[in-house]
Structures are given as structure tokens and as C-alpha cells.
N, C-alpha and C positions, 0 to 999 in steps of 0.2 A: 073413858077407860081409866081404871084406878092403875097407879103408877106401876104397883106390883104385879099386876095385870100386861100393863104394857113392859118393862123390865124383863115376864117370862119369855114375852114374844122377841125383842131384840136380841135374846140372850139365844133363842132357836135361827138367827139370821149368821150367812158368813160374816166372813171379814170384810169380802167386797161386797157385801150386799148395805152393811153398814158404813163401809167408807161413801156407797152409793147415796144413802139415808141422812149420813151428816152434809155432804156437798150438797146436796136438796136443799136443808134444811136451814142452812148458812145462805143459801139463794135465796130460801124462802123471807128470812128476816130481813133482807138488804134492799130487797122490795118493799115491802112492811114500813121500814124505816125512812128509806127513798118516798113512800107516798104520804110518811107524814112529813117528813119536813118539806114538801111543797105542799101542802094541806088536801091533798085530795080524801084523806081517810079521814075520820076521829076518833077513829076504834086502837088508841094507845093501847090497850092493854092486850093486845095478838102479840107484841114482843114478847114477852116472859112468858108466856106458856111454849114458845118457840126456841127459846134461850135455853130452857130448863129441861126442851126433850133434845135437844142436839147436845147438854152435857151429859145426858143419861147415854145416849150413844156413843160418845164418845169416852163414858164412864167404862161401858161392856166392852169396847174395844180393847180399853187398859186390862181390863180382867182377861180376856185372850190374851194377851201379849204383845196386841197390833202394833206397831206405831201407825198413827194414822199422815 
């Protein structure tokens, strides 16, 4: 999905649907991170595509006014 693509879509989601989307996504990386530093993964690079959609949610948040 192209960013501006995905961007249209978060920006069509609540505020709690979003604050639901970042708290995921923040779960999702700490897994990610957790399975490499005990070596179970090698697939370094699922960080930063995960980093980079949870500051775009939490970009569109700030554009609403949220605090998250």
C-alpha cells in the first residue's frame, strides 16, 4: 500500500480506532524486537516499516487534535 494510500485510510478512522491501531502496533514491534534479540527471527528489517506506520498514526492523531 503506497503511503498516501494508507494516510487516506487512517485519516477515514476515529480517534479510538487509532489510539486502538498505534497500541497494536507498538505491541507489534516489541514482539519483533523481543524475537530478535533472542535470535528466533533474522528478518531485521519488519522494525522500520512498523516504526514508520505507527508515527504516521500517531502523525493523523496530532492532525485531529488527539493526545494520544
Amino acid at each position: 500500500m503506497k503511503v498516501a494510500e494508507q494516510l487516506t485510510e487512517l485519516r477515514g478512522l476515529t480517534a479510538e480506532d487509532l489510539r486502538a491501531k498505534s497500541k497494536d502496533l507498538d505491541d507489534q514491534i516489541f514482539r519483533v524486537r523481543l524475537q530478535l534479540s533472542m535470535g528466533q527471527t533474522e528478518s531485521a528489517g519488519k522494525v522500520q516499516p512498523l516504526r514508520r506506520e505507527r508515527a504516521r498514526v500517531k502523525t493523523v492523531l496530532r492532525e485531529k487534535g488527539v493526545k494520544d
